[in-house]
DSSP file (Angstrom, degrees, kcal/mol; ACC not computed):
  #  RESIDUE AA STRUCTURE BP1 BP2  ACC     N-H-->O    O-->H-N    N-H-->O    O-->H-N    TCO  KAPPA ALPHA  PHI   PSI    X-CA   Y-CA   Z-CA
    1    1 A X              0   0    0      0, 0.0     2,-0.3     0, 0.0    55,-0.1   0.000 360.0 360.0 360.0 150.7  -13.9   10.7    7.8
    2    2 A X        -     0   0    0     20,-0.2     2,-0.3    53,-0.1    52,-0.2  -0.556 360.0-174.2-111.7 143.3  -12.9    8.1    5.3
    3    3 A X  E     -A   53   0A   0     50,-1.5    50,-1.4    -2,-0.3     2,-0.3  -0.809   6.0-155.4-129.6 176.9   -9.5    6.3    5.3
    4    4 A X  E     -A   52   0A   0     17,-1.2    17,-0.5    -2,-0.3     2,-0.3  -0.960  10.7-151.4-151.5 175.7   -7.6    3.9    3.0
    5    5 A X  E     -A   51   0A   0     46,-0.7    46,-0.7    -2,-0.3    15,-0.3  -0.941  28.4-174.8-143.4 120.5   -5.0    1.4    3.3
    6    6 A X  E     -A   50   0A   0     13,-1.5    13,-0.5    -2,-0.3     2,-0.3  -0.804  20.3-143.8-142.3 160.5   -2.8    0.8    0.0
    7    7 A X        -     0   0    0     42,-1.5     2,-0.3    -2,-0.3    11,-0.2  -0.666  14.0-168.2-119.2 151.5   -0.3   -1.3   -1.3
    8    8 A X  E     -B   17   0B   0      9,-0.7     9,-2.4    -2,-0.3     2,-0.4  -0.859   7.4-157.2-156.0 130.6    2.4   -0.2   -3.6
    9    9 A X  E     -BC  16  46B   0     37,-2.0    37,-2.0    -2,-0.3     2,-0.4  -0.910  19.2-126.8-125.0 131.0    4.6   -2.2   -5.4
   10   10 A X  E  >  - C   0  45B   0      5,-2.1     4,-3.2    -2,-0.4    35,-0.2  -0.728   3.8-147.6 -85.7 122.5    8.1   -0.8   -6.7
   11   11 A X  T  4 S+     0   0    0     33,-1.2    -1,-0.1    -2,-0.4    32,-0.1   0.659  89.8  50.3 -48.3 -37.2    8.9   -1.1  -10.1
   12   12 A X  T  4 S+     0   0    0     30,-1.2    -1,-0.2     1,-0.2    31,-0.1   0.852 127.7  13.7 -87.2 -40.3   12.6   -1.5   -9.5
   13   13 A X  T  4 S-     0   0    0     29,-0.5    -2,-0.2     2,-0.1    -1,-0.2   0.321  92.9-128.1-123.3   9.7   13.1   -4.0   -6.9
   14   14 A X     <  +     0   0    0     -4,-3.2    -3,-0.1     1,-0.2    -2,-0.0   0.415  64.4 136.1  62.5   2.2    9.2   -5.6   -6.9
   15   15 A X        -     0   0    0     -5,-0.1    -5,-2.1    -6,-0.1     2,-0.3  -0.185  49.3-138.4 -78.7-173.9    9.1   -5.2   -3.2
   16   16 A X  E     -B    9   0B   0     -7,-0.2     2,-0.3    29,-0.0    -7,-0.2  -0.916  10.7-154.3-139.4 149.6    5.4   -3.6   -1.8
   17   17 A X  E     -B    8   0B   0     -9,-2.4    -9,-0.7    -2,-0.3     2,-0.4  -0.664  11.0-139.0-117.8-178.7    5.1   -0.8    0.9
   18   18 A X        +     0   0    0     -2,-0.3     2,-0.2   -11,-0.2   -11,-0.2  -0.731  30.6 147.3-133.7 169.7    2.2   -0.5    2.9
   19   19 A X        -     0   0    0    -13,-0.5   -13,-1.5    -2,-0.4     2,-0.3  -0.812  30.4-145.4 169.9 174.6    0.4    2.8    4.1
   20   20 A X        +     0   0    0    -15,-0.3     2,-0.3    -2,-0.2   -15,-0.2  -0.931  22.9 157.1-161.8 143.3   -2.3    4.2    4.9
   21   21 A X        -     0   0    0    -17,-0.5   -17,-1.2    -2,-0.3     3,-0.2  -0.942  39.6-125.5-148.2 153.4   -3.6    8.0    4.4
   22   22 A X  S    S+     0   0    0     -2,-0.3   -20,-0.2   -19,-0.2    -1,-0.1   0.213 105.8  51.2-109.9  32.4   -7.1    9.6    4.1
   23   23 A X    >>  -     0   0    0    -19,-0.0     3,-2.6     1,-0.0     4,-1.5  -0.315  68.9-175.5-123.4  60.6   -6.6   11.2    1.0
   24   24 A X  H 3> S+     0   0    0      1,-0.3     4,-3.0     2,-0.3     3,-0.4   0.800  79.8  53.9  21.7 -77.9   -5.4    8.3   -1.2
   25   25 A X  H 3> S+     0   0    0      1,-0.2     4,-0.8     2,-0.2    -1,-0.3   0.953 107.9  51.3 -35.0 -49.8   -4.7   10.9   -4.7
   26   26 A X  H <> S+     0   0    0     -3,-2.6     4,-1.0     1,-0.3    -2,-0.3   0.702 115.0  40.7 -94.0 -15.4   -2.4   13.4   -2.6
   27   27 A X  H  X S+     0   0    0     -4,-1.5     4,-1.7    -3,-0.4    -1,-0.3   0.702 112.2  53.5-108.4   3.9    0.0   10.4   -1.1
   28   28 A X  H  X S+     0   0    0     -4,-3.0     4,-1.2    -5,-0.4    -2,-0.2   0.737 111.9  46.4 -80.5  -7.1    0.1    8.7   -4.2
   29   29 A X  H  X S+     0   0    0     -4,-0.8     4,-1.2    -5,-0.3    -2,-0.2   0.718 109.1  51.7 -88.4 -32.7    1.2   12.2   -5.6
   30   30 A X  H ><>S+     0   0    0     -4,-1.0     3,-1.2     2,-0.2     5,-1.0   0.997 113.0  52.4 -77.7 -66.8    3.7   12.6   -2.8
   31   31 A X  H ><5S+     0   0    0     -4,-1.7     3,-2.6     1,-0.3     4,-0.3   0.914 110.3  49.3 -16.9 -71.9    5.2    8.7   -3.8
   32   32 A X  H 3<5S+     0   0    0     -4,-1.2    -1,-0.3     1,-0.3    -2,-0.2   0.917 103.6  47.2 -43.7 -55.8    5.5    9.4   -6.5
   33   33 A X  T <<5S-     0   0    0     -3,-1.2    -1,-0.3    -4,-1.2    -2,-0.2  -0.086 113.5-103.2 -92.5  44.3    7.4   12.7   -6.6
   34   34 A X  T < 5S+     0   0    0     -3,-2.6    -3,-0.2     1,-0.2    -2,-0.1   0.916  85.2 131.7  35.8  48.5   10.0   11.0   -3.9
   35   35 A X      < +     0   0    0     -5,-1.0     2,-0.2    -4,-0.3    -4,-0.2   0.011  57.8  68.9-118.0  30.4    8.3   13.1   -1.0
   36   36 A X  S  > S-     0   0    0     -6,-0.3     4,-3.3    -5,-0.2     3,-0.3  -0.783  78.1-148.6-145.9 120.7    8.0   10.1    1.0
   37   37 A X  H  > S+     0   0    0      1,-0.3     4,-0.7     2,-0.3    -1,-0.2   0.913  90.5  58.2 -71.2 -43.4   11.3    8.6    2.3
   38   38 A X  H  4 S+     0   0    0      1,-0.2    -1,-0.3     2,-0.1     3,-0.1   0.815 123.7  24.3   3.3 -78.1   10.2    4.8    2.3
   39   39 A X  H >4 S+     0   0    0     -3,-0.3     3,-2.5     1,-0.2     4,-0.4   0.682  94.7  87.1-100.6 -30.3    9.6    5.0   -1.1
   40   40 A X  H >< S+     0   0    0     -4,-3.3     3,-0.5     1,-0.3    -1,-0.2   0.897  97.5  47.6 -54.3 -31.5   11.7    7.9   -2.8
   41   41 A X  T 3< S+     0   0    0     -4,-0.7    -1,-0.3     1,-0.2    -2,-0.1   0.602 114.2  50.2 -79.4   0.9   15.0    5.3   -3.5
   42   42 A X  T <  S+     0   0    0     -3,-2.5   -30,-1.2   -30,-0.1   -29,-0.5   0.696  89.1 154.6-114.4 -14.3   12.6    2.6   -4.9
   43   43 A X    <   +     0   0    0     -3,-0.5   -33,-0.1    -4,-0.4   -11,-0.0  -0.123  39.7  80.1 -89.0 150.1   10.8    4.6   -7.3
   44   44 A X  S    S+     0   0    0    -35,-0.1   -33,-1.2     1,-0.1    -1,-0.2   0.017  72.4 166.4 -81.1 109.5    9.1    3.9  -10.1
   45   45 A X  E     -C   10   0B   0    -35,-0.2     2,-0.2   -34,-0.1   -35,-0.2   0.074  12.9-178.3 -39.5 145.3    5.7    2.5   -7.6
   46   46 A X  E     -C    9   0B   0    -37,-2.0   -37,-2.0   -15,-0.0     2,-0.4  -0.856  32.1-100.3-159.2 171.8    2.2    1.8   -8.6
   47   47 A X        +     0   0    0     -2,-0.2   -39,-0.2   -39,-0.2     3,-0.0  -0.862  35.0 170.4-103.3 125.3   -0.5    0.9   -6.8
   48   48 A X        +     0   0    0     -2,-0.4    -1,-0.2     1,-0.1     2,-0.1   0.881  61.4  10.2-108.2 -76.6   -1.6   -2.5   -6.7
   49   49 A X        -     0   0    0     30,-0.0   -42,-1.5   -43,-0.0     2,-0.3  -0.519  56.2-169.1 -98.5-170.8   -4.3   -2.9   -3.9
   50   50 A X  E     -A    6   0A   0    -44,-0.2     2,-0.5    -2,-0.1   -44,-0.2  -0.994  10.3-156.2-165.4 145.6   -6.4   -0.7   -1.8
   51   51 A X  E     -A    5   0A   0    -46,-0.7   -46,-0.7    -2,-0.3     2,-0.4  -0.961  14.9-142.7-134.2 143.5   -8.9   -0.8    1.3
   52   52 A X  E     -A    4   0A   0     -2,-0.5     2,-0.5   -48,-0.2   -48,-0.2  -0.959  23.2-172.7-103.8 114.7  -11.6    1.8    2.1
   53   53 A X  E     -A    3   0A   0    -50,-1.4   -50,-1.5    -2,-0.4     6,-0.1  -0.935  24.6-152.0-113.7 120.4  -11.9    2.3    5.8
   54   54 A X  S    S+     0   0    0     -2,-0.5     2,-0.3   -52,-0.2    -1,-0.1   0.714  83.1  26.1 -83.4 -10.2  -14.6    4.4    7.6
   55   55 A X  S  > S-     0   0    0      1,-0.1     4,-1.7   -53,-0.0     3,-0.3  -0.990  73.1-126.8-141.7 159.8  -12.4    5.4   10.7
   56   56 A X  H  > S+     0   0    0     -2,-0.3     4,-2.4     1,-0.2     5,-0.1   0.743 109.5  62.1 -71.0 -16.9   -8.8    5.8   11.1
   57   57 A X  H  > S+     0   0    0      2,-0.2     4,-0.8     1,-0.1    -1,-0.2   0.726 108.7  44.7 -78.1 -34.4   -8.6    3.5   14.0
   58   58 A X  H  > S+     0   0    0     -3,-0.3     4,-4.3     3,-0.1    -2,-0.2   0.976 112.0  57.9 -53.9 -62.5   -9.9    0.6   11.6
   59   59 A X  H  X S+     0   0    0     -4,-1.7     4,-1.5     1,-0.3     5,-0.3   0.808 108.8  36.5 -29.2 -68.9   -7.6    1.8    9.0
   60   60 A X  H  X S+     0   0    0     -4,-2.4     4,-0.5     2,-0.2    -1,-0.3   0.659 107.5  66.6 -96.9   0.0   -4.4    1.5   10.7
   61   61 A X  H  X S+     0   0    0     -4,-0.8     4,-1.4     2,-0.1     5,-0.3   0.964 116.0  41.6 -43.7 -60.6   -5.8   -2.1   12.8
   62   62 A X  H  < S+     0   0    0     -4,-4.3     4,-0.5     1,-0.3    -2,-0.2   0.530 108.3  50.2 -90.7   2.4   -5.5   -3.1    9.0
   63   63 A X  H  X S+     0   0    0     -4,-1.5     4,-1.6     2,-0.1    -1,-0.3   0.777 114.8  49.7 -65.9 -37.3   -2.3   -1.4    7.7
   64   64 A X  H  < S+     0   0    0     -4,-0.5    -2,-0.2    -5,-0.3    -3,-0.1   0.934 114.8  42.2 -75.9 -38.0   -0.7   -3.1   10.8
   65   65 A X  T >< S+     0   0    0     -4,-1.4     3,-2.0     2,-0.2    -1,-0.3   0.925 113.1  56.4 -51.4 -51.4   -2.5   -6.9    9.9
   66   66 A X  T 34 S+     0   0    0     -4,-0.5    -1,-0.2     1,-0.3    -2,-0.2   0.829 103.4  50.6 -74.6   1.8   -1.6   -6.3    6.3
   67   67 A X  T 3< S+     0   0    0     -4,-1.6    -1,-0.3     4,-0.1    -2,-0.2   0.735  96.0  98.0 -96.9 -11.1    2.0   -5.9    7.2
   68   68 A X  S <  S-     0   0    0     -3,-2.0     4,-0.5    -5,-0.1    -3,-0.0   0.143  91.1-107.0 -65.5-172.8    2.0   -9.2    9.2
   69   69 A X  S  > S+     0   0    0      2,-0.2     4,-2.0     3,-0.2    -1,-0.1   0.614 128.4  43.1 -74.6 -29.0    3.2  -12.5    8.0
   70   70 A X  H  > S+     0   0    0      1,-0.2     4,-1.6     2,-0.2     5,-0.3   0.818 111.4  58.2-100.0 -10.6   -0.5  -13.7    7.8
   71   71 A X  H  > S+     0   0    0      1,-0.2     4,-2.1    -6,-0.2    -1,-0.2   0.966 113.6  49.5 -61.3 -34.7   -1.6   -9.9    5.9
   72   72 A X  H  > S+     0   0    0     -4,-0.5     4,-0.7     1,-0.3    -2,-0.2   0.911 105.2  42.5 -88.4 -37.8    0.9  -11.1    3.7
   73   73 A X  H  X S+     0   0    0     -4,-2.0     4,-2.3     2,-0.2    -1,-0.3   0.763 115.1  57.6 -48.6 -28.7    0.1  -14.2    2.9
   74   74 A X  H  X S+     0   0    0     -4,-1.6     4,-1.6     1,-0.2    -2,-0.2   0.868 112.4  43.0 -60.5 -43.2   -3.5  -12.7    2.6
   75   75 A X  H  X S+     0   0    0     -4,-2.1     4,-1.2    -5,-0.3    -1,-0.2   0.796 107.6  52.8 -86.8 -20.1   -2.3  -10.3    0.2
   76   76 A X  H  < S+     0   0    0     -4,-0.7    -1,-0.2     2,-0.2    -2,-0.2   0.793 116.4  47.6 -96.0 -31.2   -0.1  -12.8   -2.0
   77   77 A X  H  < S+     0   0    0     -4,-2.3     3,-0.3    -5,-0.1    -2,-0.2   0.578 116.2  44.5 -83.8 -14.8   -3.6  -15.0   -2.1
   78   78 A X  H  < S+     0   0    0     -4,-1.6     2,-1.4     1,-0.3     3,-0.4   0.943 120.3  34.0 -81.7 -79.7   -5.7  -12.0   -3.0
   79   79 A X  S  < S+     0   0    0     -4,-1.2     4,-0.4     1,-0.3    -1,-0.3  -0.631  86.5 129.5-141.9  61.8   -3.6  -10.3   -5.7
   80   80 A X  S >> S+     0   0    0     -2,-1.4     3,-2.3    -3,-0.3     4,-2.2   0.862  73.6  52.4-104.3 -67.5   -2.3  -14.4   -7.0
   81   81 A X  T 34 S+     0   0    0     -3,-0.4     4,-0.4     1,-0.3    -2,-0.1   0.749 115.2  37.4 -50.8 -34.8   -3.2  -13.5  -10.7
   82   82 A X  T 34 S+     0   0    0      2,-0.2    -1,-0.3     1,-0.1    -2,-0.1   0.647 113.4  52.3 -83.3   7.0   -1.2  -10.5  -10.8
   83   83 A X  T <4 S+     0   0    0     -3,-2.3    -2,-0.2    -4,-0.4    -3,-0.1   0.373 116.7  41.7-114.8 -15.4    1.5  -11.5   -8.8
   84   84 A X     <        0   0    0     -4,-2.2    -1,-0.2    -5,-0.1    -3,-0.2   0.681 360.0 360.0-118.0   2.4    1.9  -14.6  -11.1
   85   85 A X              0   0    0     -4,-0.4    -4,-0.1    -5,-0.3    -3,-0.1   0.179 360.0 360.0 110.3 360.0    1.2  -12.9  -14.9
């Protein structure tokens, strides 16, 4: 079974949530329609990165990294061109 790990960045206040789901369509559909409590106050979201992961035990190793201080820095040096215009 296939997993992901995604980023979402809120429209309102520019801060990013983290998650990770193995159907990737149906929890951006739930974000979206404030069916997730994180996110529902923050809303509008989009998604700005994404991981494919082949087991869930991978998956949420790398939610948990990409929530750290050095996932974040990881992520502010990946995503540098959109995060600076």
């Amino acid at each position: 079974m296939s997993y992901y790990v995604y980023i979402l960045q809120s429209k309102k206040d520019g801060k990013f949530y983290t998650g990770c789901t193995k159907n990737l369509l149906k929890r951006l559909s739930e974000h979206m329609n404030s069916k997730v409590y994180s996110t529902k106050d923050r809303l509008p979201v989009q998604l700005i990165y994404y991981e494919f992961c082949l087991n869930q035990k991978d998956a949420y190793t790398r939610e948990k990294y990409l929530k750290s201080a050095w996932g974040k820095r990881y992520i502010k040096s990946r995503l540098k061109n959109y995060l600076t215009g």
